[in-house]
C-alpha positions as CSV (number, residue, x, y, z in Angstrom):
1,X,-36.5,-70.4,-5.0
2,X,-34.3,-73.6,-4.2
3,X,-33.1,-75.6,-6.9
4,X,-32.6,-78.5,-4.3
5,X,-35.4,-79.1,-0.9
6,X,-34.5,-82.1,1.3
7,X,-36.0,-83.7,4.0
8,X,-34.5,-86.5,5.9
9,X,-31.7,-87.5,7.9
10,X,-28.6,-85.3,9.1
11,X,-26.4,-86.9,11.2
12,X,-23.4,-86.1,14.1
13,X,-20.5,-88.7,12.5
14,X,-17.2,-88.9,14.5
15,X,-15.0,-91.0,11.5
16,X,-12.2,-93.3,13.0
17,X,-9.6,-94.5,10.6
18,X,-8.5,-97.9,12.0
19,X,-5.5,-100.8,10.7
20,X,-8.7,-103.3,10.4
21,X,-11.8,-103.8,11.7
22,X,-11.9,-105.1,15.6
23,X,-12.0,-108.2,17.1
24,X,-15.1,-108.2,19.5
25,X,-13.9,-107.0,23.5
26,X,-10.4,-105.6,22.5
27,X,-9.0,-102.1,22.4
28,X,-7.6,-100.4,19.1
29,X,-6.2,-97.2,18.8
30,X,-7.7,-95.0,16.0
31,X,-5.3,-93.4,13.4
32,X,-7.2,-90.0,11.5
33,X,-10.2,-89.4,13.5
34,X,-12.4,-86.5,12.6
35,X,-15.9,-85.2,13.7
36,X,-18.1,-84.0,10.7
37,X,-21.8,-83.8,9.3
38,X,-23.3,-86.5,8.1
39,X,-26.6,-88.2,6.6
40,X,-27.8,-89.5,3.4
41,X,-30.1,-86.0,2.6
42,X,-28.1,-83.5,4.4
43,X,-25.1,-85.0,3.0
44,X,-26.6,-85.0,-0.6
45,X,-27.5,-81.2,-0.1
46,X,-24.3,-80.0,0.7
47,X,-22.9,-82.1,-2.3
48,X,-25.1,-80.2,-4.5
49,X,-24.6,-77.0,-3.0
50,X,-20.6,-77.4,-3.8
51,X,-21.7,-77.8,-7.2
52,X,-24.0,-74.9,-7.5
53,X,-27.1,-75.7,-6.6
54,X,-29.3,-73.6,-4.5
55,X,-30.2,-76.3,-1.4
56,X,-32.6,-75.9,1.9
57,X,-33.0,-78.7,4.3
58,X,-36.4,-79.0,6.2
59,X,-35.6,-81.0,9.2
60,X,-35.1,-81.3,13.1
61,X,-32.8,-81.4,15.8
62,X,-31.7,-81.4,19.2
63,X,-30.3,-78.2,20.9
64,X,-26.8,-80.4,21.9
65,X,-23.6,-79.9,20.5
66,X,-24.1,-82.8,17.7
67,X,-27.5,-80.4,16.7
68,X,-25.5,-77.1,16.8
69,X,-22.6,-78.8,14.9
70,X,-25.1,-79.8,12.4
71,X,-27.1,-77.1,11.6
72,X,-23.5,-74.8,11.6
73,X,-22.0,-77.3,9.0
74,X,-24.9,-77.6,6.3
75,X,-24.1,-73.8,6.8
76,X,-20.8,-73.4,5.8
77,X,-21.1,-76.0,2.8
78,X,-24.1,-73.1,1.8
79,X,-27.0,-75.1,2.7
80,X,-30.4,-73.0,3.6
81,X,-31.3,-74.1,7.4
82,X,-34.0,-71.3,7.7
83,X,-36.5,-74.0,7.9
84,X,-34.5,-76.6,10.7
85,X,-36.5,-77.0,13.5
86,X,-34.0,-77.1,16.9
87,X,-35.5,-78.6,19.9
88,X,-34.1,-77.8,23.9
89,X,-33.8,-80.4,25.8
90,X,-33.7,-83.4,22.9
91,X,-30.5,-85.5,21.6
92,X,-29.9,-85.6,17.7
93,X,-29.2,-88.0,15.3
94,X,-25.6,-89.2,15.9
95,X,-23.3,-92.0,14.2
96,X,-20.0,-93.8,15.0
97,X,-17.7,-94.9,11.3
98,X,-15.0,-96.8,10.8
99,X,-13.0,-96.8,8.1
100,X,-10.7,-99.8,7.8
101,X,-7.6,-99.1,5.9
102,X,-6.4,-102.6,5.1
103,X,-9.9,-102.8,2.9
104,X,-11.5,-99.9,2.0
105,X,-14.6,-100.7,3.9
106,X,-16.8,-98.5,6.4
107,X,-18.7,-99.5,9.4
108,X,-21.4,-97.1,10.6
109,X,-23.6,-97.7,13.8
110,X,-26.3,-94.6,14.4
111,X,-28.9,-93.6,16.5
112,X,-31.9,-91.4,16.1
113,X,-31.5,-90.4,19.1
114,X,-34.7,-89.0,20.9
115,X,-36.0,-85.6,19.0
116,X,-39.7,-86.0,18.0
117,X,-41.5,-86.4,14.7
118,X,-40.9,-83.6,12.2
119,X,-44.3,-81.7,11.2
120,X,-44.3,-80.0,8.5
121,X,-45.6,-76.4,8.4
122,X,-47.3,-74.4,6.1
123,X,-43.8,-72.4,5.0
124,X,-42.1,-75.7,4.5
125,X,-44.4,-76.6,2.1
126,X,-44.3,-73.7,0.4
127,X,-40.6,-73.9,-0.2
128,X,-41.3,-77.4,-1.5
129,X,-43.3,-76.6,-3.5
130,X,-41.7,-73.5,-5.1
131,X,-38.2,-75.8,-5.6
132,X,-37.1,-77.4,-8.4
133,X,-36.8,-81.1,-7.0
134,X,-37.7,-82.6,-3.4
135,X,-35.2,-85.0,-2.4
136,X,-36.1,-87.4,0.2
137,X,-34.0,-90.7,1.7
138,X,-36.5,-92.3,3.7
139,X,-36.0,-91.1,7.3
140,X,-39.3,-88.8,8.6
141,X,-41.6,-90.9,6.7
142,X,-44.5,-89.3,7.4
143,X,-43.2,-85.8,6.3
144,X,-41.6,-87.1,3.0
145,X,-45.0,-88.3,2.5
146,X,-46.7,-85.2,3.4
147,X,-43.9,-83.2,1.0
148,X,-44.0,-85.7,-1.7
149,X,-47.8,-85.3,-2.2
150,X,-47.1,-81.1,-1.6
151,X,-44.5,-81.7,-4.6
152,X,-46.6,-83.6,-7.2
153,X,-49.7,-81.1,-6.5
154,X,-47.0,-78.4,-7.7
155,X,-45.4,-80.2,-10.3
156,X,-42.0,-80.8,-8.6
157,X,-39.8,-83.7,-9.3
158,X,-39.7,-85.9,-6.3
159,X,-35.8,-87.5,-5.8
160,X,-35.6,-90.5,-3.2
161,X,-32.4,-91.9,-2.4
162,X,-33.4,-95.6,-0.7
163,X,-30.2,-96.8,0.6
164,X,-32.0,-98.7,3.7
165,X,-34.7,-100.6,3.4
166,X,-36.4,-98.8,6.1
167,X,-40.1,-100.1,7.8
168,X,-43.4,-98.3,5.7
169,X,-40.7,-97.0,3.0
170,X,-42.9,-98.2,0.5
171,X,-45.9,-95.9,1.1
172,X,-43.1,-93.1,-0.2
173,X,-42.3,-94.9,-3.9
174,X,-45.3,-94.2,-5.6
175,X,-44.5,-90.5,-5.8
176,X,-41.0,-90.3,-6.9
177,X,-39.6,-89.4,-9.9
178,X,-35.9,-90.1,-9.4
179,X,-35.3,-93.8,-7.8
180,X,-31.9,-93.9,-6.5
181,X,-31.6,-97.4,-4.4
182,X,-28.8,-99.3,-3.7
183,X,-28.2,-102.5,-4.4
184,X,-29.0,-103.8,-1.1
185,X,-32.5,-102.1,-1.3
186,X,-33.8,-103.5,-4.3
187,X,-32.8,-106.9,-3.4
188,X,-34.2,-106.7,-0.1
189,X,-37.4,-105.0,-1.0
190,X,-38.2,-107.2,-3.9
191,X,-37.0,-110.5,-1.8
192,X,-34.8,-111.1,-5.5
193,X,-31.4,-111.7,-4.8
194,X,-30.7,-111.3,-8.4
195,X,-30.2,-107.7,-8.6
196,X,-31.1,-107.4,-12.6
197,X,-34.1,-109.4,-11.9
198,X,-35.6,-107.2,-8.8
199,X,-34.4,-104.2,-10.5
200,X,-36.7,-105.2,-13.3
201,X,-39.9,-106.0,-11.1
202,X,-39.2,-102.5,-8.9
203,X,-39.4,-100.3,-12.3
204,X,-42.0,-102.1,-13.2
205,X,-44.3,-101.6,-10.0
206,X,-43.6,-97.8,-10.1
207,X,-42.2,-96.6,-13.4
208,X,-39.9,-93.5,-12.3
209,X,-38.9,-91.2,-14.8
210,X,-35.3,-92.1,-13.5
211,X,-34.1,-95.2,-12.2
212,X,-30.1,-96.0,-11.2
213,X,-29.4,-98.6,-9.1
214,X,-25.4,-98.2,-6.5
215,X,-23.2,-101.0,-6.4
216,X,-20.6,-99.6,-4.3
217,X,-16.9,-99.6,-6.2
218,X,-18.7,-101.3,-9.3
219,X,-20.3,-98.6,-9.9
220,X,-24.3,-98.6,-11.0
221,X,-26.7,-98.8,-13.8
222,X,-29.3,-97.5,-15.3
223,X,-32.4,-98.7,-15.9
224,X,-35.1,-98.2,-18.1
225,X,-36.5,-101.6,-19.6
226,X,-33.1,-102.5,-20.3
227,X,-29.8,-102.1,-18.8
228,X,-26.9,-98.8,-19.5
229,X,-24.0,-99.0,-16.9
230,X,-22.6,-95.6,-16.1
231,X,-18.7,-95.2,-16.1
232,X,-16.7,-96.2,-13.4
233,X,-13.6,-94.0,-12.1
234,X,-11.0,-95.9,-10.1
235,X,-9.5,-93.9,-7.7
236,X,-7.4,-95.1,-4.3
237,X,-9.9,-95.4,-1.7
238,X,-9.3,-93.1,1.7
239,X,-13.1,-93.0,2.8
240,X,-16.0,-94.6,1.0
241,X,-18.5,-93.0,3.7
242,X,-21.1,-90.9,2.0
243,X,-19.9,-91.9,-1.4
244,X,-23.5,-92.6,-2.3
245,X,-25.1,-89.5,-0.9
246,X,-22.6,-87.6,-2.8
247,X,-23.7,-89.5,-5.9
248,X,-27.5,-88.4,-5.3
249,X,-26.7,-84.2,-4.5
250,X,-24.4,-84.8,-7.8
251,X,-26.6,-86.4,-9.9
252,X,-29.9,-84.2,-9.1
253,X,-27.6,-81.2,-9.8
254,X,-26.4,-82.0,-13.7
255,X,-29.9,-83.7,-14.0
256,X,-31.9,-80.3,-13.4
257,X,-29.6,-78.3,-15.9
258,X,-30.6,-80.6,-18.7
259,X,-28.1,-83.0,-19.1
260,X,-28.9,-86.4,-19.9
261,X,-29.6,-89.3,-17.5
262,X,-26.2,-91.0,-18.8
263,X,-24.1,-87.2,-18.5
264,X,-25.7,-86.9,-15.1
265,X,-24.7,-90.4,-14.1
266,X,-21.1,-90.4,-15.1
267,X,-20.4,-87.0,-13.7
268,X,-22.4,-88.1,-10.4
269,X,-19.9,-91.3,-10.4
270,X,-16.5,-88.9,-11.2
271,X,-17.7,-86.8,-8.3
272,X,-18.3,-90.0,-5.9
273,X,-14.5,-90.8,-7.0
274,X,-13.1,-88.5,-6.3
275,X,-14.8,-87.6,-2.6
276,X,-14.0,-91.6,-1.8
277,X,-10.2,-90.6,-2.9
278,X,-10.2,-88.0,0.6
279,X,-10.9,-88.2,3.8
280,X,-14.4,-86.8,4.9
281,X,-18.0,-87.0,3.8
282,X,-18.1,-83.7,3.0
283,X,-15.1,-81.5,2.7
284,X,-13.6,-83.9,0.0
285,X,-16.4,-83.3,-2.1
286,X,-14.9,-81.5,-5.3
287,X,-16.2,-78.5,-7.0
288,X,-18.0,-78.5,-10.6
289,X,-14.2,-77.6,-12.1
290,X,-11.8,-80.3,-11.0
291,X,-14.5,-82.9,-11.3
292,X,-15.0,-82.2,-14.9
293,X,-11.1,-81.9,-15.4
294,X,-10.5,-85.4,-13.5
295,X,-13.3,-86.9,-16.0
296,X,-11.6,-85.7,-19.0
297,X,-7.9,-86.9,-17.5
298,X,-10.2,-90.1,-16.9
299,X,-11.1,-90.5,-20.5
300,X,-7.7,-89.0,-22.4
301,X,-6.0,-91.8,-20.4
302,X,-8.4,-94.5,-21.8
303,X,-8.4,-92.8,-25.7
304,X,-12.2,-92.5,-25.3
305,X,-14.2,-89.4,-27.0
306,X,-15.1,-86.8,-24.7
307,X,-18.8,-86.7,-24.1
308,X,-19.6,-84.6,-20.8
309,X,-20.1,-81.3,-21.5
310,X,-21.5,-80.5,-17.9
C-alpha cells in the first residue's frame, strides 16, 4: 500500500542559471547549469518520499534519454515506477528553466513531446485505489479522471495541484478533496482578478475538504469561508523552480499523519523555503529533521510559541 499515487506530469528540465533574463536574438552564457527531473506530480512525489511517504507514479514515457533519466531519478529520490509505462520509439516530456539571479525569477518553456495518451490499466487502478491519497496536477486528463472516479469509489482522498489553467481541467474539480491552485489559476478560471473574491466563488462551486491557494514568495492561504494565511519563511532565493510542487508532496505528507490543515501548511511552506534556498528541484528538498529544526530557528528568532509538532 502507497501512502502517496500520482498521475501527471514528469518532466526532462535542463536549469540554466543566467545574470538576467535575455534580450530577444542575443547570446548569454549560462552560469550553474544542471539537468534534473522535473514536473508538478513527479516532483511532488519525490518531495514526499524525502519526507517519508510511501509514493508510486502511474505515468508514461518515451524510451530516450530524457525518459530513462526520468524514470532513474523518481528512483533514487524512492519513488515506486513499477507502474510507468515506457514507450520505443516516442520523445518525453521535456523543459528548458532559467533562473535569473539578479531577481529571483524562473522562466520555464516545455514540451509534451509526442508519447501517446496514458490508459490506465486494471493494476493501476488497483494501486489507486488501495493508496491513501491520489494526487493529480492536471496533465493526462482523461486518466486523472478515470483515477479520480477509481478513488472516490474506494474512499480515497483525491489531491490536485492546479497550477495551469489547463483546457477541460474543470471536468477534474468536482472530485478532489485537496484544492491546491495557484494564484494564477483561480483568477484565470473564475475570470476574477481579485484573488479573495475568485477564491471565494471556486470553494463555493466545489466545496473541497481542503482548499489553499500559492502566491509565490508571499506565501498562501487558506480558505474555508474565511481567510487563515499560513506562515511565511524568508529565505535567500537560489531557485524558486518547483517551489510549489514541493509545497503539494509536503503538505499531502503532514496532512495524512493527522496534523492540522494550518500544521500541514506551515510545514509545507518551511519545506518550500528551504528547497527555493538551493539549487535544484529536487535534491534541495530537505528531509522531515532539518525542516522541523529550520521552523523552530524560524520562530525562536521571532519570540513566537512553538506550535508544529510534525
Amino acid at each position: 500500500m502507497h501512502d502517496i499515487v500520482g498521475i501527471g506530469a514528469s518532466l526532462y528540465d535542463t536549469l540554466m542559471v543566467v545574470p538576467g533574463y535575455p534580450k530577444e536574438d542575443t547570446k548569454m552564457m549560462a552560469g550553474r547549469t544542471m539537468g534534473q527531473g522535473g514536473g508538478p506530480c513527479a516532483t511532488a512525489l519525490a518531495a514526499a518520499s524525502r519526507l517519508g511517504a510511501k509514493t508510486a507514479y502511474i505515468g508514461i514515457m518515451g524510451d530516450d534519454a530524457a525518459g530513462s533519466f526520468m524514470k532513474q531519478d523518481l528512483e533514487r529520490y524512492g519513488v515506486d515506477t513499477g507502474l510507468v509505462q515506457v514507450k520505443n520509439g516516442y520523445l518525453s516530456y521535456m523543459s528548458f528553466i532559467l533562473l535569473n539571479e539578479e531577481t529571483g525569477s524562473r522562466t520555464c518553456i516545455w514540451s509534451k513531446g509526442d508519447i501517446p495518451a496514458l490508459i490506465l490499466c486494471g493494476r493501476d487502478i488497483e494501486t489507486i485505489q488501495n493508496a491513501r491519497v491520489l494526487h493529480l496536477d492536471g496533465n493526462h486528463l482523461d486518466a486523472a479522471i478515470q483515477g479520480a472516479i477509481a478513488a472516490k469509489q474506494a474512499g480515497v482522498k483525491v489531491s490536485m495541484d492546479a497550477g495551469g489553467n489547463y483546457q477541460g481541467v474543470g471536468r477534474l474539480l468536482p472530485y478532489v478533496d485537496y484544492l491546491i491552485p495557484s494564484e494564477e489559476f483561480v483568477c484565470q478560471f473564475t475570470g476574477i482578478n481579485d484573488v479573495e473574491k475568485a477564491a471565494e466563488r471556486l470553494y463555493r462551486e466545489y466545496m473541497p475538504e481542503v482548499f489553499i491557494i500559492t502566491q509565490g514568495s508571499r506565501g498562501g492561504f487558506i480558505y474555508d469561508g474565511s481567510i487563515h494565511r499560513y506562515p511565511v519563511f524568508p529565505v535567500p532565493v537560489l531557485d524558486s523552480n518547483g517551489a510549489g510542487d514541493v509545497f503539494h508532496g509536503a503538505f499531502i505528507t503532514a496532512y495524512t499523519e493527522g496534523t492540522s490543515v494550518e500544521e500541514a501548511a506551515a510545514f509545507a511552506s518551511a519545506v518550500s523555503a528551504l528547497k527555493c534556498s538551493r539549487l535544484g528541484g529536487r535534491k534541495s528538498v530537505p528531509d522531515r529533521a532539518s525542516a522541523l529544526q529550520f521552523m523552530k530557528r524560524k520562530q525562536l528568532k521571532r519570540g513566537e510559541e512553538l506550535i508544529y509538532e510534525i
